[in-house]
C-alpha positions as CSV (number, residue, x, y, z in Angstrom):
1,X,-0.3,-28.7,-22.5
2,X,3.0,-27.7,-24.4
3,X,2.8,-23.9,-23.3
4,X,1.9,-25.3,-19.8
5,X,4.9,-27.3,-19.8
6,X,7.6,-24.6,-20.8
7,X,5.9,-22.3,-18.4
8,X,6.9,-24.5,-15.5
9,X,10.4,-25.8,-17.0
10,X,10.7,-21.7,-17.2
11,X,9.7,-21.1,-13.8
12,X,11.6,-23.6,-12.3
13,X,14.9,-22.4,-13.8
14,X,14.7,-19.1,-12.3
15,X,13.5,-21.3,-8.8
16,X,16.5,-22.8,-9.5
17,X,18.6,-20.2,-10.3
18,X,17.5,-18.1,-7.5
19,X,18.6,-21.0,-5.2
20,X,22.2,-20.9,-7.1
21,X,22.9,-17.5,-6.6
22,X,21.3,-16.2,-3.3
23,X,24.2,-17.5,-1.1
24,X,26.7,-15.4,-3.1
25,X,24.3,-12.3,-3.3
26,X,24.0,-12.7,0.6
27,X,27.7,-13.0,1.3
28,X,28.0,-9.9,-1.3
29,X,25.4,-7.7,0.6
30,X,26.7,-8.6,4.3
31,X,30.3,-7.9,3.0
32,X,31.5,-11.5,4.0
33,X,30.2,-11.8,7.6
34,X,29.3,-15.5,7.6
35,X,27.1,-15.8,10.8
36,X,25.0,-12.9,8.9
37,X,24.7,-15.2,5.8
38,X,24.1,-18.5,8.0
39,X,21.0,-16.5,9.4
40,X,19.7,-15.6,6.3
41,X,20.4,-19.1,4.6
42,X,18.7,-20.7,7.4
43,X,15.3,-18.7,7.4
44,X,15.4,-19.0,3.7
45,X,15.3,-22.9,4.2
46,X,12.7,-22.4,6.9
47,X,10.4,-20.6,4.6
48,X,11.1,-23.3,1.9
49,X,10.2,-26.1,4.5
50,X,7.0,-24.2,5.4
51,X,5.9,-23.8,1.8
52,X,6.2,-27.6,1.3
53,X,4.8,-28.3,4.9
54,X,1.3,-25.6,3.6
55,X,1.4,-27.0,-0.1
56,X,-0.7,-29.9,0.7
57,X,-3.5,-27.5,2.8
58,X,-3.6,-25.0,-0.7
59,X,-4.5,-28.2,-2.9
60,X,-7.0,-29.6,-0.7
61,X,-8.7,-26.2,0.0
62,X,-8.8,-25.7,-3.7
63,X,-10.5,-29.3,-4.1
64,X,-12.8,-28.5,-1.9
65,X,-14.2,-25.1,-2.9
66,X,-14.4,-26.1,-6.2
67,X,-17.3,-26.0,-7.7
């Protein structure tokens, strides 16, 4: 349980820090065009919405094949 447990505290700091630093890494990379960066911001916060919109459907197809 304790490995389990730093494993996910590890993974969600580099979630985390992912989140932290992609805005700058995008205004970096698109050399300060801000309607480039919106874009990208926003289908990065569309694909997080759909991942917590599917999670649900993952842990009930895993119940069920279970065996």
């Amino acid at each position: 349980f304790f490995w389990h447990v730093v494993w996910l505290s590890v993974m969600q700091l580099r979630h985390y820090l992912f989140i932290g630093t992609l805005n700058p890494l995008l205004d970096h990379l698109a050399r300060g065009d801000t309607n480039l960066v919106s874009t990208y911001t926003n289908a990065f916060a569309f694909t997080q919405l759909c991942g917590v919109l599917c999670a649900p459907w993952n842990g009930l197809i895993l119940d069920r094949h279970k065996r």
